[in-house]
N, C-alpha and C positions, 0 to 999 in steps of 0.2 A: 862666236858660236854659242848658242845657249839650246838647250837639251836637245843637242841634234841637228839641229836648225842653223847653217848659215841664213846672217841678218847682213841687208844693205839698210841704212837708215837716207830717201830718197829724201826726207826734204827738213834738214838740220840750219842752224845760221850759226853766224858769226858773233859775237859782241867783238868790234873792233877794237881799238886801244885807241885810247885818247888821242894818243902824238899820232895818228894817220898822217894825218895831212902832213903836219910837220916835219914827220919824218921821211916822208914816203915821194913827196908831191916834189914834181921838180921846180928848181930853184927860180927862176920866171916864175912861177904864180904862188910862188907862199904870200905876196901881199897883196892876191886879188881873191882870198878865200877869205872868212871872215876867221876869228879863231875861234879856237873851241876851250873853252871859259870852265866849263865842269860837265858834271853829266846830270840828267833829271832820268827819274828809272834808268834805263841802257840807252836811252840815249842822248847822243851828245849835244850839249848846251852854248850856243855861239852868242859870241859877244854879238847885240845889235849893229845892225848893219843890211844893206839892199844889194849885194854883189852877189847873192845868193837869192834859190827861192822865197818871197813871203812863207810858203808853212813849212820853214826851218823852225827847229826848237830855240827859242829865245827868252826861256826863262817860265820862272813858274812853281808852283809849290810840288815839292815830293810828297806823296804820302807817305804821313808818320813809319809804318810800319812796313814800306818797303823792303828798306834794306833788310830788316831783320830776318822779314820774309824771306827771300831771296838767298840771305845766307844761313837760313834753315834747311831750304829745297837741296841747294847745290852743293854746299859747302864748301870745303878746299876750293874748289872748280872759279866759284864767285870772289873768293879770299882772291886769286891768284887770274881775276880777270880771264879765265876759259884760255891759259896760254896751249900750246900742241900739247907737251908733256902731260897736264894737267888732263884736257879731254880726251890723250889717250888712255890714261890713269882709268878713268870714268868708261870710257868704251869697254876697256877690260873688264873691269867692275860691273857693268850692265848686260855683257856678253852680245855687244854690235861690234860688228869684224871690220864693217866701211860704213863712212858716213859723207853726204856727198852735200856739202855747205854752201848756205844763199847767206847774201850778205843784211844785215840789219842797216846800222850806220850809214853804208856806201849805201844806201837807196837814193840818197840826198843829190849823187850822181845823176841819175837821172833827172831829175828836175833842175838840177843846174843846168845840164846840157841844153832847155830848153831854153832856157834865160840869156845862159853865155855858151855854145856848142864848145866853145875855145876853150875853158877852163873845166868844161862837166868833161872835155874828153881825156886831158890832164890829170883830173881827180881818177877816172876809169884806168889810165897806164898806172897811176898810183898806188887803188885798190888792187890789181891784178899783182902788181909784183908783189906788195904783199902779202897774197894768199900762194903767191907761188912758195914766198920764205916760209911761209904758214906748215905749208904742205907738204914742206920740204923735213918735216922734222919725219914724217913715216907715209912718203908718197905711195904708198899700196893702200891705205888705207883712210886716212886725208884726201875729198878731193872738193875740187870749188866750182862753183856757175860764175860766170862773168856776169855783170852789169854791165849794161850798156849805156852809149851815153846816143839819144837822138836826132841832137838838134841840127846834126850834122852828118845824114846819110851816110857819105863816103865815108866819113871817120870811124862813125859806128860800126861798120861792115870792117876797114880794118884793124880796130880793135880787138871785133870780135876774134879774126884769122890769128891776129896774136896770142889773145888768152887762151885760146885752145892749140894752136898748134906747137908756141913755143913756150907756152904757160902750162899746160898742162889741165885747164878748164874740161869739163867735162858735160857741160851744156852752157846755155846763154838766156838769162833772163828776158820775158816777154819786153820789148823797152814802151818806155813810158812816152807819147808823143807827145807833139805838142799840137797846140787846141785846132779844130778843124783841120787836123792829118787823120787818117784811120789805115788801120794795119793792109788792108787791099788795094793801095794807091799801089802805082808801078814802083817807084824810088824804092819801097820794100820790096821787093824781090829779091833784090842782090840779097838780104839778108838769108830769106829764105830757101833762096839755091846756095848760098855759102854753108848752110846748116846741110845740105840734101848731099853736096858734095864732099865734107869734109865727116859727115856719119854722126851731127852731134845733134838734143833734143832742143826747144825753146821748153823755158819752162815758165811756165804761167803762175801766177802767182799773186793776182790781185791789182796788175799794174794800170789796166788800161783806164781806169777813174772817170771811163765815160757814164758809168753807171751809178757807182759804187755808193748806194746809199745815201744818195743824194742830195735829202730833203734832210738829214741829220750830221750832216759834214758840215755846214756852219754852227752848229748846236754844239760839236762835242765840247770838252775840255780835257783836266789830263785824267779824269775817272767818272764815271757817272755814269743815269739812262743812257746818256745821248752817247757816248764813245763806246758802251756796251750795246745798242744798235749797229751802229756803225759797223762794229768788229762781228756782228754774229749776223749781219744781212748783207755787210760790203763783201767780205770774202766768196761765200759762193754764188752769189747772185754776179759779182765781175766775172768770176772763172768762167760761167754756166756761158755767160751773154758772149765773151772772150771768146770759148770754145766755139758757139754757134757763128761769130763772127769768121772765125777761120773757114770753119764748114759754108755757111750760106754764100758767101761773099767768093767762093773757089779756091779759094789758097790753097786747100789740102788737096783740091781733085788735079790742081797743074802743077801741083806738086807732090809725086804720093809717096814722094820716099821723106818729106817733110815728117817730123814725129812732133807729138805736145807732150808734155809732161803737167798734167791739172793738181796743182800741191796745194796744200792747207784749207782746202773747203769743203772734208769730208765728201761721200760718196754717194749716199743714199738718195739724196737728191736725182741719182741717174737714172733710176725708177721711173720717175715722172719726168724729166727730161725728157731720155731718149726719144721715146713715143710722144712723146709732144711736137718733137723737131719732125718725127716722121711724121707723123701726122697734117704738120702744115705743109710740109712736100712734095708728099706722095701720096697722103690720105687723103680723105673726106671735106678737109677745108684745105683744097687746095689754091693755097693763099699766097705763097712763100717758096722759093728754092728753085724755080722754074729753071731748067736747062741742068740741074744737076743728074748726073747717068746714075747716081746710089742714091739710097735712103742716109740722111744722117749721121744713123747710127752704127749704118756701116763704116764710113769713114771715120769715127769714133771708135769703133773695133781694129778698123786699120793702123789706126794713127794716134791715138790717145790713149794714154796713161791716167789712171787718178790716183789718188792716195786719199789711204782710210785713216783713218784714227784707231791708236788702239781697241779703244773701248766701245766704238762706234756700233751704234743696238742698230740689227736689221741686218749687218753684212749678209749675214748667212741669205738674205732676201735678195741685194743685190749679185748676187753669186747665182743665185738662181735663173734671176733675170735675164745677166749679161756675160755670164758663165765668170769665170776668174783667170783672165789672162790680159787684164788691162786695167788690173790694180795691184799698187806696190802699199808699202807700210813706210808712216814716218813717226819720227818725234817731236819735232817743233823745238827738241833741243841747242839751245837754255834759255829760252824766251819765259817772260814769267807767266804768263798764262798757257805756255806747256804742259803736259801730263809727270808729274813724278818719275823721275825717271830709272827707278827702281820697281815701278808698275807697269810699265809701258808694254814689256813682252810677258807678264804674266795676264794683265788684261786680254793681250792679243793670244795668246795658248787657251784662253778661256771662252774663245770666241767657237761658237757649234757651227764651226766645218772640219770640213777633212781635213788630215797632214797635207796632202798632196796640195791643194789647194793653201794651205798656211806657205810649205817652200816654195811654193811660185810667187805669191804676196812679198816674202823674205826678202827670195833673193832672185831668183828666175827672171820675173818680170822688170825688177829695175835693171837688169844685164842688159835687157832688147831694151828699156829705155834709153839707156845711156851709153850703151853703145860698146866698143872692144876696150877705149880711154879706160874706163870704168875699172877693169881687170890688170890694166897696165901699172909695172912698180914705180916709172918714172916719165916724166910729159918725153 
């Protein structure tokens, strides 16, 4: 609670714990994962080795002033590796009631899956029990998204039914395919009607890499231009193409109880979006969309969710636009290019809209994202 305001925080991570794998992963594959040697920033550093994807972290310089950084920001929280007690400490402390956690580290899952389905779905039963033990320390208020693992349809699908029905998961990450697959082939469906019947969102979040800033992903390194491109044109630019992919392609129209959750790519962007996708539709360059019975953006009022940024200049413009019932607030908490997280809801109290429009952002809107789980004290 912070001055009044119940707060969900919809799109928070994890910093995993080193021994993941090791301690988590069952006994059959701890010798077909590579190990994990140290950490470079948060994340984890594998000894060289090809059982895994090529763009695993395999070493590399830290920047000098990381850590210091880092244990500037967070304190304790960084000291004590973001354990439950620790981030509830800090929740109290910043006045967020639920924070509802995507994992960092376990993304790696994903791209395993696509290499070895066998082993990326191994590492997915791994991470999940994890976050159930995670979550387990104050389950009302702790909750997790699965990852998925792809390379293995059937597996993925019942993965997913596990992390949410007997995990206690609370949506399921977009998953990451492999090359020449795309999210409107049949084989996804099941995903899709698993999500429609069981009440849980996909949350989008950067995965699909069909896009994603593409002429600077062999450029980047571990700081610079190029991975500062990357991070500030791969993110909305995947969600934006991601989301239209859902909508143009039908997913959402043959399935309309299907929900998106659009996390970390700021909003303002939906401005110019929207009416762009109407536009090639149903407007004037009617180029695009042919057989759909809505505009776009309905389906996007329907069905999608995005998340603002505290700070984010214009909300009050996209509020205007798209009225406010299809954007939540997050923190990106405790990634190091997060916002201060002693700033985070004074930023957002400083933003020129109404209360009523602020409690729907809080906490209203991520309730219809994420469903009844959301409210629940125990999976």
């Amino acid at each position: 609670m912070w001055n009044g305001f119940k707060v969900i925080d919809s799109d928070a991570h994890h910093h995993e714990p080193q021994q993941l794998w090791a301690r988590y992963l069952e006994p059959e594959y701890q010798d077909r994962v590579p190990k994990v040697i140290g950490m470079r920033r948060n994340f984890f550093v594998y000894a060289p080795d090809d059982k895994l994807s090529s763009v695993l972290e395999l070493g590399g310089n830290i920047p000098a002033h990381h850590d210091k950084w880092m244990a500037d920001k967070y304190g304790e929280a960084y000291d004590k590796w973001w354990s439950p007690d620790i981030r509830l400490k800090d929740m109290d402390r910043y006045g967020w009631d639920i924070q509802v956690i995507l994992s960092t580290n376990a993304n790696r899952i994903m791209e395993t899956a696509i290499k070895n389905p066998e082993v990326g779905a191994a590492m997915a039963r791994a991470y999940h029990n994890w976050c159930h033990e995670y979550a387990g320390a104050d389950a009302a208020r702790l909750k997790f998204t699965a990852t998925l693992p792809a390379g293995d349809t059937s597996a993925m699908v019942v993965e997913a039914r596990r992390a949410v029905q007997k995990l206690g998961a609370v949506s399921a990450r977009n998953p990451l395919l492999p090359d020449g697959k795309w999210l409107h082939e049949p084989e996804y469906d099941a995903l899709w009607q698993l999500a429609s019947d069981l009440d849980f969102p996909i949350s989008v979040h950067g995965e699909s890499r069909h896009v994603r800033a593409a002429p600077f992903r062999a450029l980047r390194g571990d700081e610079g231009p190029f991975s500062a491109l990357d991070h500030v044109i791969g993110f909305p630019m995947d969600n934006m193409v991601t989301m239209a992919h859902f909508i143009f392609t039908g997913i959402l129209e043959r399935f309309p109880k299907l929900r998106l959750g659009i996390l970390e790519s700021n909003v303002g962007w939906a401005n110019f979006w929207l009416p762009r996708m109407d536009d090639h539709s149903h407007g004037r360059r009617l180029i695009l969309g042919a057989g759909l019975p809505m505009k776009p953006s309905e389906y996007v009022k329907r069905q999608c969710v995005i998340s603002a940024d505290p700070d984010e200049p214009g909300l009050n413009t996209v509020i205007d636009f798209m009225g406010d019932d299809n954007l939540v607030w997050n923190t990106d908490y405790p990634h190091p290019d997060a916002p201060d997280p002693d700033k985070v809801l004074p930023w957002f109290s400083a933003q020129p809209i109404s209360d009523d429009s602020k409690r729907k952002i809080l906490w209203d809107n991520a309730v219809r994202l994420y469903g009844s789980r959301l409210l629940e004290r125990t999976p």
